[in-house]
PDB file of N, CA, C and O in Angstrom:
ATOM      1  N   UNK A   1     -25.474  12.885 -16.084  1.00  0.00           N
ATOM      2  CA  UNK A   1     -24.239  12.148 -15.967  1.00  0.00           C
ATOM      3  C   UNK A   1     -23.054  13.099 -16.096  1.00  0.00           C
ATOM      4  O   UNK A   1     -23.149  14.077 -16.838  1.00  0.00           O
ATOM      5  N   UNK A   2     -22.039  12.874 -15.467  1.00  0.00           N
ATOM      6  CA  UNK A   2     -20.449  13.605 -15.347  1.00  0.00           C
ATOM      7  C   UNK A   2     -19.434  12.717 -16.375  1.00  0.00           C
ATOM      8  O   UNK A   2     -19.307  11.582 -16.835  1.00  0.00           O
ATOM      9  N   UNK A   3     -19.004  13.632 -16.391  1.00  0.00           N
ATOM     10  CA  UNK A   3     -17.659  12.753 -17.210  1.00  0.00           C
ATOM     11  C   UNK A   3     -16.922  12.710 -16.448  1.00  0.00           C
ATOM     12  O   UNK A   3     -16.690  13.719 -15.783  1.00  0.00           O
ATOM     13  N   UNK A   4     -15.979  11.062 -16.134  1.00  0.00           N
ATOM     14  CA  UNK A   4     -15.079  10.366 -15.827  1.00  0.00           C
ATOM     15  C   UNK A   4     -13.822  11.181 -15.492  1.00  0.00           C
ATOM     16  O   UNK A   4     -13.562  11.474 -16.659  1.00  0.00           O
ATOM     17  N   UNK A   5     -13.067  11.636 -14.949  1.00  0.00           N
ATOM     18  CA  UNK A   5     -11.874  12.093 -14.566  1.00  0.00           C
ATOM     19  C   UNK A   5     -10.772  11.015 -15.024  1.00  0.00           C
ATOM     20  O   UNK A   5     -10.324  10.126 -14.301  1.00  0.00           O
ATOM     21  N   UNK A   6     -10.483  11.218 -16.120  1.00  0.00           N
ATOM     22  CA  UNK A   6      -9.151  10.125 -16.580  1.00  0.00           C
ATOM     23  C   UNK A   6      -7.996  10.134 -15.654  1.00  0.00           C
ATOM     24  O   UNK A   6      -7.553   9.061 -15.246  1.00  0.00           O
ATOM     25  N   UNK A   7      -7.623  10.942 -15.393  1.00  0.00           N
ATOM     26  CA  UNK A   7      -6.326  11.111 -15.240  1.00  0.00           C
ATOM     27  C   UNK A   7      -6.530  12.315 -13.621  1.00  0.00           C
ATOM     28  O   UNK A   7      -6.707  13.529 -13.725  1.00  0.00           O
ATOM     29  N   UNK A   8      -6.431  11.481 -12.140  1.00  0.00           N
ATOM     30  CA  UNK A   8      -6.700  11.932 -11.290  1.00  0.00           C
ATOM     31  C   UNK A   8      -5.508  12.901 -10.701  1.00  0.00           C
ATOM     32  O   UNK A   8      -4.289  12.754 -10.784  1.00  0.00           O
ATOM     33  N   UNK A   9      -6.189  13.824 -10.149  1.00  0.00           N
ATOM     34  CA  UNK A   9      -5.481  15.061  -9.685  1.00  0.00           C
ATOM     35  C   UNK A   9      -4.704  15.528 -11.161  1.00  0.00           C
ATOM     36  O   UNK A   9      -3.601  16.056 -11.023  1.00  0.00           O
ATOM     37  N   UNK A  10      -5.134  15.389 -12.296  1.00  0.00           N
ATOM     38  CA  UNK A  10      -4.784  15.618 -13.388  1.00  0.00           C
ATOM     39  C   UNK A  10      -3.071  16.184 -13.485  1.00  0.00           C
ATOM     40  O   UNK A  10      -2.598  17.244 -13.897  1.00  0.00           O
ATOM     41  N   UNK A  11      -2.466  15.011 -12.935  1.00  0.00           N
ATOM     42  CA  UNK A  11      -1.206  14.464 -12.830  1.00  0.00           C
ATOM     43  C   UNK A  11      -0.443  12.841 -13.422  1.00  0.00           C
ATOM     44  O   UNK A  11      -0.998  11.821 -13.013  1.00  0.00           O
ATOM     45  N   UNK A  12       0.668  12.697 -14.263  1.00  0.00           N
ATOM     46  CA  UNK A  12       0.886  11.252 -13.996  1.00  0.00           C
ATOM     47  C   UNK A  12       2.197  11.249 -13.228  1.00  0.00           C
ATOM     48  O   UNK A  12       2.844  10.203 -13.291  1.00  0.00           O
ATOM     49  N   UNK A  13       2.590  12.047 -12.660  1.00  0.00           N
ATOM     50  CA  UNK A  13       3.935  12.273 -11.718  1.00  0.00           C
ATOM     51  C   UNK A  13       3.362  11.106 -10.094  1.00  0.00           C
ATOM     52  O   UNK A  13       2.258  11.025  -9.557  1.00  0.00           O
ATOM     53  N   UNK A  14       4.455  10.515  -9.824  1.00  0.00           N
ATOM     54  CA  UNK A  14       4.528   9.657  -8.901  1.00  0.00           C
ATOM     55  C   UNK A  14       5.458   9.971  -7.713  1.00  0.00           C
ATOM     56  O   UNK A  14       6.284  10.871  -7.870  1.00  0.00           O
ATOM     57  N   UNK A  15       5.406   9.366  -6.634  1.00  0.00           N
ATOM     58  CA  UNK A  15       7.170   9.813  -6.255  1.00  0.00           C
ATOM     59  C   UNK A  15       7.425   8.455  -6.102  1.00  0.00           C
ATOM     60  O   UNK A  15       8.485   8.569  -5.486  1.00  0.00           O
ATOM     61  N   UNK A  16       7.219   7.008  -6.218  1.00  0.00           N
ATOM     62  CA  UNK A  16       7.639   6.009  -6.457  1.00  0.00           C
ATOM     63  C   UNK A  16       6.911   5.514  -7.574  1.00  0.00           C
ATOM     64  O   UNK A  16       5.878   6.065  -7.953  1.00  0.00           O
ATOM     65  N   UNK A  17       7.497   4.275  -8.250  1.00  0.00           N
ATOM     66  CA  UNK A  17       7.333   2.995  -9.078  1.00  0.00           C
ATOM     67  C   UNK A  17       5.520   2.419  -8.394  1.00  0.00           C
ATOM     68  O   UNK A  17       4.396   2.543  -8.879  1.00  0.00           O
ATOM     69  N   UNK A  18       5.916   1.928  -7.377  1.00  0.00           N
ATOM     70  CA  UNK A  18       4.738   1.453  -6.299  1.00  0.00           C
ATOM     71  C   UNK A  18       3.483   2.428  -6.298  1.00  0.00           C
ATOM     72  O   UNK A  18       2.417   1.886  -6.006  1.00  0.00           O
ATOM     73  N   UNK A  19       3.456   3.657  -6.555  1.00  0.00           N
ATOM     74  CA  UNK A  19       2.444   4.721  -6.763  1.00  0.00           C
ATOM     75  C   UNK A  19       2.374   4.795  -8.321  1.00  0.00           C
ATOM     76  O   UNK A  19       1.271   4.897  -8.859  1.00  0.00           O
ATOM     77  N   UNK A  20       3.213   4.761  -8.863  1.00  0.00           N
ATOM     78  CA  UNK A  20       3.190   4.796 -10.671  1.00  0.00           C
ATOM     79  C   UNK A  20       1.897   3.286 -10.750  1.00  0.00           C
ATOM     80  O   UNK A  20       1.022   3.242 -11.614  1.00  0.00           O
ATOM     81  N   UNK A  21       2.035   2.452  -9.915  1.00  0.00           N
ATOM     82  CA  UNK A  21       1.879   1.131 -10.595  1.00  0.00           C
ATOM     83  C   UNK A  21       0.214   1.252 -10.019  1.00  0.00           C
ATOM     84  O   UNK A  21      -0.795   1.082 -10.703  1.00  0.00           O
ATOM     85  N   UNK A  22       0.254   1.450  -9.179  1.00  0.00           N
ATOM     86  CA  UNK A  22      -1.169   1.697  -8.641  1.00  0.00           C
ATOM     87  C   UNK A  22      -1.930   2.960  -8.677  1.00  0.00           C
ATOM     88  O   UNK A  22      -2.795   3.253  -7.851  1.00  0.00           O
ATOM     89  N   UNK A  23      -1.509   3.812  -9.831  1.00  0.00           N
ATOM     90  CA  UNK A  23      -1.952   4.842 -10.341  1.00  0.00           C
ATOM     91  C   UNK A  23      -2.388   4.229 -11.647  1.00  0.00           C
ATOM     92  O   UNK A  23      -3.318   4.755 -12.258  1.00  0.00           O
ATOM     93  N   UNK A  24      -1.917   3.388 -12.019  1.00  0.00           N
ATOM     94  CA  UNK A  24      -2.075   2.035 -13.441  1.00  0.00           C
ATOM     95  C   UNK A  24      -3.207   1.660 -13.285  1.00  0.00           C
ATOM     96  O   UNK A  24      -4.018   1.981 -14.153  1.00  0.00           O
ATOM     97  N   UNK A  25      -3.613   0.938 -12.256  1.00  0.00           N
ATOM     98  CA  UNK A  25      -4.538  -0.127 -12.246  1.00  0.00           C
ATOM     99  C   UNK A  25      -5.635   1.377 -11.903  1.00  0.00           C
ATOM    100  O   UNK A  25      -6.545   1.483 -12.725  1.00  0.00           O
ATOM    101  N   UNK A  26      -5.610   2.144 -11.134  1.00  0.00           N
ATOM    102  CA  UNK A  26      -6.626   2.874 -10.697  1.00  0.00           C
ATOM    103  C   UNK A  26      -7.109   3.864 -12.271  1.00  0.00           C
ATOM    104  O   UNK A  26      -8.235   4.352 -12.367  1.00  0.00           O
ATOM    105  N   UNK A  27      -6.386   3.968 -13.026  1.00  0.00           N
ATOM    106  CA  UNK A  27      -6.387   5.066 -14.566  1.00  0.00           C
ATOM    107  C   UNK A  27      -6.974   3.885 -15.247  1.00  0.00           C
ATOM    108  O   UNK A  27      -7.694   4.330 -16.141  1.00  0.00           O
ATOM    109  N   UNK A  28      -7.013   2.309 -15.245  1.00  0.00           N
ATOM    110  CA  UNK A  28      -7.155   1.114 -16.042  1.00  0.00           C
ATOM    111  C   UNK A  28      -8.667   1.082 -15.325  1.00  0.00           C
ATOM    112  O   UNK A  28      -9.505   1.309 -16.197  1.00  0.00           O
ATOM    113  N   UNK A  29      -9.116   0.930 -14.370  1.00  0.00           N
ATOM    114  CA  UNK A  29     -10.493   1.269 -13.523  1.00  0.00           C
ATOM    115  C   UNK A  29     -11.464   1.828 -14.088  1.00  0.00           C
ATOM    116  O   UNK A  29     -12.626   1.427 -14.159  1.00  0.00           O
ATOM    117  N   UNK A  30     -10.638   3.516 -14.835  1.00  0.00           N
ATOM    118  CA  UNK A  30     -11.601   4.816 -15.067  1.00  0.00           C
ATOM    119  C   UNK A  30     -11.890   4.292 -16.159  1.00  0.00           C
ATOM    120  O   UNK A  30     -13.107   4.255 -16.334  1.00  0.00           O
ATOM    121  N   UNK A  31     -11.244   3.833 -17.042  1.00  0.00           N
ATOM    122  CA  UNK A  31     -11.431   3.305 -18.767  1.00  0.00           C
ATOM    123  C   UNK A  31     -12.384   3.051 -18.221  1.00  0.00           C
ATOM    124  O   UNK A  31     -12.896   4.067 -17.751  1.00  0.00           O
ATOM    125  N   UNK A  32     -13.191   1.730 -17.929  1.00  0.00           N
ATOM    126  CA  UNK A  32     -13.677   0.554 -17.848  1.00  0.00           C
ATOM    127  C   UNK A  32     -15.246   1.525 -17.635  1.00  0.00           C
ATOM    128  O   UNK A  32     -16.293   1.436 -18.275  1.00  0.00           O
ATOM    129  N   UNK A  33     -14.929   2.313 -16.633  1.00  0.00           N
ATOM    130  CA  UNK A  33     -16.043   2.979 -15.571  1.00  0.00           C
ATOM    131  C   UNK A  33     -16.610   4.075 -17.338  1.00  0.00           C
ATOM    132  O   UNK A  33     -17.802   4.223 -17.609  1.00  0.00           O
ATOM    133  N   UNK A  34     -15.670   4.557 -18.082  1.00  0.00           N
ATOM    134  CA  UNK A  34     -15.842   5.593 -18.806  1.00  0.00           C
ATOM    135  C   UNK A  34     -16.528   4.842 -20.117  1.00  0.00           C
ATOM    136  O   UNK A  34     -17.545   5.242 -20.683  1.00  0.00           O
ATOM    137  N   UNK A  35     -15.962   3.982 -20.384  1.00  0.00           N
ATOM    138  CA  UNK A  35     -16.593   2.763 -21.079  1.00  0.00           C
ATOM    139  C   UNK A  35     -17.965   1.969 -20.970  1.00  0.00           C
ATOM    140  O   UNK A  35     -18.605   1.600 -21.955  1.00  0.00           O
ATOM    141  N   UNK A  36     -18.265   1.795 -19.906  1.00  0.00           N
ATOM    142  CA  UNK A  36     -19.510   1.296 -19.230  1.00  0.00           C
ATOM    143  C   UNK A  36     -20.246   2.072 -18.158  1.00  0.00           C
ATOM    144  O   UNK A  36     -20.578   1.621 -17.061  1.00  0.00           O
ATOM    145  N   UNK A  37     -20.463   3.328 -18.626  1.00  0.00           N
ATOM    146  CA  UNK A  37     -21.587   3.972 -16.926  1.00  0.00           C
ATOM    147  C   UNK A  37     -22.028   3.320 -16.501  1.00  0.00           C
ATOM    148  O   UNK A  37     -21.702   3.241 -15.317  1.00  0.00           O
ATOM    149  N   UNK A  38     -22.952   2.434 -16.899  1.00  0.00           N
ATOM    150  CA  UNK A  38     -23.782   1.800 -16.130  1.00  0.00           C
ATOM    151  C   UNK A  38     -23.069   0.721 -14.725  1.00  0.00           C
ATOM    152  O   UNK A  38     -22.670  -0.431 -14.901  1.00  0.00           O
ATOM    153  N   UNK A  39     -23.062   1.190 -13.874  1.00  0.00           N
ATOM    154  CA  UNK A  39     -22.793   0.184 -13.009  1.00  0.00           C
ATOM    155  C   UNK A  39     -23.346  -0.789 -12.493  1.00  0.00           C
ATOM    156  O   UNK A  39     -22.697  -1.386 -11.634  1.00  0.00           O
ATOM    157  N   UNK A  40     -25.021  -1.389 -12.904  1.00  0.00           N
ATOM    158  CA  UNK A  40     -25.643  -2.457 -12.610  1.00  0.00           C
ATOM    159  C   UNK A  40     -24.960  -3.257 -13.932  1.00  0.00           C
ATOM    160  O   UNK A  40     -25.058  -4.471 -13.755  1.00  0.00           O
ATOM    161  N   UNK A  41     -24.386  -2.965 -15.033  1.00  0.00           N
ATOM    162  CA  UNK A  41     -23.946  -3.389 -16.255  1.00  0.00           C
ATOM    163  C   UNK A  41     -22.869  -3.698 -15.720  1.00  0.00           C
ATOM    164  O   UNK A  41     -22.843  -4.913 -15.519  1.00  0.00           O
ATOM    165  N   UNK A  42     -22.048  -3.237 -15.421  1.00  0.00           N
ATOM    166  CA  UNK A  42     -20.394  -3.688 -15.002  1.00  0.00           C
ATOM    167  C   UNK A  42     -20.329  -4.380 -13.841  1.00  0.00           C
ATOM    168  O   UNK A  42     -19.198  -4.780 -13.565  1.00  0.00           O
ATOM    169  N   UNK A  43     -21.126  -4.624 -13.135  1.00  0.00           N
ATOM    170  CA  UNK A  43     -21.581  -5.815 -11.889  1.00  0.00           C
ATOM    171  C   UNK A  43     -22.170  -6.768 -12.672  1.00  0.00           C
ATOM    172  O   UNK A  43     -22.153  -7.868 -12.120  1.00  0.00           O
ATOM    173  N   UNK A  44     -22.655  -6.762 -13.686  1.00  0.00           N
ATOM    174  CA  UNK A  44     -23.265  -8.136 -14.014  1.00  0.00           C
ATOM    175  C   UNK A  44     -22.187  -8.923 -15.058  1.00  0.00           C
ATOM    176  O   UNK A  44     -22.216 -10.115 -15.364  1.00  0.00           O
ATOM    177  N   UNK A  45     -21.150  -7.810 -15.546  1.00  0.00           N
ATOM    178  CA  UNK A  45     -20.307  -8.319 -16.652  1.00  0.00           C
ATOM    179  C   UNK A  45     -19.401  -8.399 -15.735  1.00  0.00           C
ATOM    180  O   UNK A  45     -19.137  -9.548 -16.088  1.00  0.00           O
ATOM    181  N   UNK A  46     -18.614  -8.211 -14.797  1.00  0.00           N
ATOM    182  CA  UNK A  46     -17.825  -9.038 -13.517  1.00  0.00           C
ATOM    183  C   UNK A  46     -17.560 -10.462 -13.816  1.00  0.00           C
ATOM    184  O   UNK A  46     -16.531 -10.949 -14.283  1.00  0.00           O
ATOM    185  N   UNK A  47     -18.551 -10.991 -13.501  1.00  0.00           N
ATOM    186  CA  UNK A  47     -18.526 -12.642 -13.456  1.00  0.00           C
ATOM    187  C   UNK A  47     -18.130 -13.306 -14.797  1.00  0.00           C
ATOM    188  O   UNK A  47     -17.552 -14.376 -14.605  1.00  0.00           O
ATOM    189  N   UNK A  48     -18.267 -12.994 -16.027  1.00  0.00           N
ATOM    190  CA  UNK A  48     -18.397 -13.166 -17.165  1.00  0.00           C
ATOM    191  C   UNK A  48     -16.535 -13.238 -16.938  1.00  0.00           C
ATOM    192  O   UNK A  48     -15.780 -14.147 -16.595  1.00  0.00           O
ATOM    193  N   UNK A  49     -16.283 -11.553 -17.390  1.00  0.00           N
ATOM    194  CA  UNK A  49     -14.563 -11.739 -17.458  1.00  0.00           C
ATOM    195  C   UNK A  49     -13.969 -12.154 -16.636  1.00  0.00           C
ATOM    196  O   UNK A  49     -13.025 -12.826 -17.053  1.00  0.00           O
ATOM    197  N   UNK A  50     -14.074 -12.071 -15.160  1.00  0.00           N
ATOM    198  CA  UNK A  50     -13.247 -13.378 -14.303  1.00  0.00           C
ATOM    199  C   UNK A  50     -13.664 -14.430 -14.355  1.00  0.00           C
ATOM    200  O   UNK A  50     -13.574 -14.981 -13.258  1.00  0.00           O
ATOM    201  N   UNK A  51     -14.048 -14.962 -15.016  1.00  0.00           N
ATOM    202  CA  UNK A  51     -13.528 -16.582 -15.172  1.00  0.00           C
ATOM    203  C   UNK A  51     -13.271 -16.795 -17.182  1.00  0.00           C
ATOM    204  O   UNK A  51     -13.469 -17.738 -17.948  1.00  0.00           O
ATOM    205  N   UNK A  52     -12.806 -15.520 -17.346  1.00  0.00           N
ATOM    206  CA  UNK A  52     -12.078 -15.535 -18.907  1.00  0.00           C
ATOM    207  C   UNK A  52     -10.536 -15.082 -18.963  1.00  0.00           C
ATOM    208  O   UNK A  52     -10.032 -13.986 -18.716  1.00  0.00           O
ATOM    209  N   UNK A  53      -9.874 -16.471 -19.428  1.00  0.00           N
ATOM    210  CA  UNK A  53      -8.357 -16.068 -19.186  1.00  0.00           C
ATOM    211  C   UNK A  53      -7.979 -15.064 -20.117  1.00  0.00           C
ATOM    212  O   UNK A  53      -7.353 -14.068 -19.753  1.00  0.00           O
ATOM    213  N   UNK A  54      -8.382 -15.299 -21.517  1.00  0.00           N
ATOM    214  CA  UNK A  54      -8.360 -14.263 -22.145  1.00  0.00           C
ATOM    215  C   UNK A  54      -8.473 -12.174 -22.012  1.00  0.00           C
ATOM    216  O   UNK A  54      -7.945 -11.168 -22.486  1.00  0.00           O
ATOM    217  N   UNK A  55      -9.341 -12.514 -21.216  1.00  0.00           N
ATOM    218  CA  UNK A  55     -10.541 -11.126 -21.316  1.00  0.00           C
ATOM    219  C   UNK A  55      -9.216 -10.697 -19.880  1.00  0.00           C
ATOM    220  O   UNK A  55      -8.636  -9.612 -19.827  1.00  0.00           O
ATOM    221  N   UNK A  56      -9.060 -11.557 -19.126  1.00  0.00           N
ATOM    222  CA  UNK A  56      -8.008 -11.114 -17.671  1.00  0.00           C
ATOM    223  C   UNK A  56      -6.452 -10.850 -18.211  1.00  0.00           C
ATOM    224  O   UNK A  56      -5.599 -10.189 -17.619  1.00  0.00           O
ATOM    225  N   UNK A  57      -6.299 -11.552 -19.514  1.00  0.00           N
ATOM    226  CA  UNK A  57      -4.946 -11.265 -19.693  1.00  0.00           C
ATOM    227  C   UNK A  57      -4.974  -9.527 -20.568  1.00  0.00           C
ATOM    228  O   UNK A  57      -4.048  -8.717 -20.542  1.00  0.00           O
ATOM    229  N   UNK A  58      -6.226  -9.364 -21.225  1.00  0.00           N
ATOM    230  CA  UNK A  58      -6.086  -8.256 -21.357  1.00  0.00           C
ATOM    231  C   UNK A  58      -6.435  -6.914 -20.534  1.00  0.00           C
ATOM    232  O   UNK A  58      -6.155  -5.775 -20.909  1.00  0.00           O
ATOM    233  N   UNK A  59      -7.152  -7.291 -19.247  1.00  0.00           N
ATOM    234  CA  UNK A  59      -6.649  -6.513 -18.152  1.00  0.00           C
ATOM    235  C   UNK A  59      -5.399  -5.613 -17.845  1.00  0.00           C
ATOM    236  O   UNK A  59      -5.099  -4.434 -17.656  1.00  0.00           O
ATOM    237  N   UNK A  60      -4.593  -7.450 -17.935  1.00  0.00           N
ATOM    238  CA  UNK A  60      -3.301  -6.745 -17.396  1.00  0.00           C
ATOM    239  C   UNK A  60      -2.682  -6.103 -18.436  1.00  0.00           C
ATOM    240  O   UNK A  60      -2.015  -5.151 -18.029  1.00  0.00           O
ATOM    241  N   UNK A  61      -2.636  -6.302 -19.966  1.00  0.00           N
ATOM    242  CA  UNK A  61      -2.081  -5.304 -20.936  1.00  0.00           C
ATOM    243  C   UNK A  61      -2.665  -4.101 -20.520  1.00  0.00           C
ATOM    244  O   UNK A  61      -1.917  -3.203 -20.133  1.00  0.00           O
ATOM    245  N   UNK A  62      -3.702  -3.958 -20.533  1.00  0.00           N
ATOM    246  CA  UNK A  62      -4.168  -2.264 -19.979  1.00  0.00           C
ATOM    247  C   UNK A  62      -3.249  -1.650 -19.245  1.00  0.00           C
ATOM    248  O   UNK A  62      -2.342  -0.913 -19.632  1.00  0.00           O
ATOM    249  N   UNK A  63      -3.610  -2.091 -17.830  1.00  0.00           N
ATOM    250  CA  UNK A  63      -2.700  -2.109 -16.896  1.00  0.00           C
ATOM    251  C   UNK A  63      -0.888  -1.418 -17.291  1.00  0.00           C
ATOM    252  O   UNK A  63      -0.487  -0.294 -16.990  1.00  0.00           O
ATOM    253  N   UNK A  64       0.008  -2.653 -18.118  1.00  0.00           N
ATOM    254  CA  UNK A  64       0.950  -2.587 -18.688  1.00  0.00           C
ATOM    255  C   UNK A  64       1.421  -1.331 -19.638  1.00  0.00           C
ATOM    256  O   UNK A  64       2.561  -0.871 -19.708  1.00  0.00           O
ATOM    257  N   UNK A  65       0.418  -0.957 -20.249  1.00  0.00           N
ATOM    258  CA  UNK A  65       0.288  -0.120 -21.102  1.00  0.00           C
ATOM    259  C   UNK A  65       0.072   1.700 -20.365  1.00  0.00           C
ATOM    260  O   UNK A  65       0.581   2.731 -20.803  1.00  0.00           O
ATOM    261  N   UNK A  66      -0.784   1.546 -19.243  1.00  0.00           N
ATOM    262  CA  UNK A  66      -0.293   2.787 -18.397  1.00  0.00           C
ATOM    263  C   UNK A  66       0.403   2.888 -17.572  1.00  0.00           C
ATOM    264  O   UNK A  66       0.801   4.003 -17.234  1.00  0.00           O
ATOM    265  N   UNK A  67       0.782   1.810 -16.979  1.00  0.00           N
ATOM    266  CA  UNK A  67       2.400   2.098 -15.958  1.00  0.00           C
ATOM    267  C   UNK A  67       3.388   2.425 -17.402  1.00  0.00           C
ATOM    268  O   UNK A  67       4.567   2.729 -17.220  1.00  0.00           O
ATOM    269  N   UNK A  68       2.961   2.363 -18.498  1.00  0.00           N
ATOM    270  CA  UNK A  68       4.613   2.226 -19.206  1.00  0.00           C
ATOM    271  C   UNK A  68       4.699   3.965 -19.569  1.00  0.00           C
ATOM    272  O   UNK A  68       5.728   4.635 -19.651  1.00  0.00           O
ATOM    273  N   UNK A  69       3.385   4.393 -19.737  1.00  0.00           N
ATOM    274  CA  UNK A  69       3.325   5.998 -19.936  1.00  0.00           C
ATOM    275  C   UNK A  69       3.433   6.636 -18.633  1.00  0.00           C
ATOM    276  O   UNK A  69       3.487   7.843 -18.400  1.00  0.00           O
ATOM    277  N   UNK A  70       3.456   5.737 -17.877  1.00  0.00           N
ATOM    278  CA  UNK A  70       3.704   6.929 -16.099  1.00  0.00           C
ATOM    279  C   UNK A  70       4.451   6.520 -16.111  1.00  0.00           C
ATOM    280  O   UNK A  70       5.106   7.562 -16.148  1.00  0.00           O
ATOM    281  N   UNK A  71       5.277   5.680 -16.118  1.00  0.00           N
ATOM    282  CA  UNK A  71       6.977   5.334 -16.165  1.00  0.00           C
ATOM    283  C   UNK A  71       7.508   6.703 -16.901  1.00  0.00           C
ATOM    284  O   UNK A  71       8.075   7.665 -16.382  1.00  0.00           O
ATOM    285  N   UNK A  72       7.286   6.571 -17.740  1.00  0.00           N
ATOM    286  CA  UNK A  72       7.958   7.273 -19.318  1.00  0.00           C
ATOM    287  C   UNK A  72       7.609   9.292 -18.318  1.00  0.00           C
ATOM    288  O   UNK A  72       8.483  10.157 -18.247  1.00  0.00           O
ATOM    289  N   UNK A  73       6.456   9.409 -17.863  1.00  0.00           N
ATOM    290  CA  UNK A  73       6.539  11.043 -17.582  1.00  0.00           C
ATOM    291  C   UNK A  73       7.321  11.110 -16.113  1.00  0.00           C
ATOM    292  O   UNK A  73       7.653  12.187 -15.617  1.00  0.00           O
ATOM    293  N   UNK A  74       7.620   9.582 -15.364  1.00  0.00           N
ATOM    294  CA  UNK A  74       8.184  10.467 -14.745  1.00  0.00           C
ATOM    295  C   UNK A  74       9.821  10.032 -14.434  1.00  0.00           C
ATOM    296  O   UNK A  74      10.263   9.594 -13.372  1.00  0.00           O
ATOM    297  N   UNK A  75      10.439  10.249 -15.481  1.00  0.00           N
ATOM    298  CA  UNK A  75      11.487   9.808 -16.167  1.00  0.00           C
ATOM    299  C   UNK A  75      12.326   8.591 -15.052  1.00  0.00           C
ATOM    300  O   UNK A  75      13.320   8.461 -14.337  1.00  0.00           O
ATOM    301  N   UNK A  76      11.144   7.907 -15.515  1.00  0.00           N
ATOM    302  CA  UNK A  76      11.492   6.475 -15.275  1.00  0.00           C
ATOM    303  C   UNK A  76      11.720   6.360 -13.652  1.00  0.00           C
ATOM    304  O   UNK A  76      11.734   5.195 -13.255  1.00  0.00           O
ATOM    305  N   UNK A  77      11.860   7.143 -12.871  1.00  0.00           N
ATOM    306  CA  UNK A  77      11.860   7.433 -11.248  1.00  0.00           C
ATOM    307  C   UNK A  77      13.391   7.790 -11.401  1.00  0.00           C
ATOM    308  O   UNK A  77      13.908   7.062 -10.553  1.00  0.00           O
ATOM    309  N   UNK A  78      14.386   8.489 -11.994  1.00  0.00           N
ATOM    310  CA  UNK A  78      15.907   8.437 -12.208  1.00  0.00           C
ATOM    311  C   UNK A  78      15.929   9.722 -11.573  1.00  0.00           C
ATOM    312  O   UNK A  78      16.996  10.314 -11.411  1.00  0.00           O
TER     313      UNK A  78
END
């Protein structure tokens, strides 16, 4: 097994908001992947958290929580 690449092209510089934000969800991805190797495991736990409002709202904190540090390095897009 390899270890997970957190942080791709080992950059959090963007040149838009729209790339910051979908550099979010894609860095929120690797957790999950780095968290669970197993990918017959994370296909079967799929179904489980989408249909948990809970478990989806903390998705999006993930999410929230790394656009706010790629916001923050790349001074805010200013």
């Amino acid at each position: 097994m390899y270890p997970v690449t957190l942080v791709p092209n080992n950059t959090l510089l963007t040149a838009t908001p729209e790339e910051g934000r979908q550099l979010a969800v894609h860095m929120s991805r690797l957790i999950v992947k780095a968290t669970q190797p197993d990918a017959t495991k994370r296909e079967q736990l799929r179904d489980i958290y989408a249909n948990d409002a809970a478990m989806l709202l903390a998705v999006t904190h993930t999410v929230a929580i790394e656009f706010a540090t790629i916001a923050a390095a790349n001074n805010y897009w200013r």
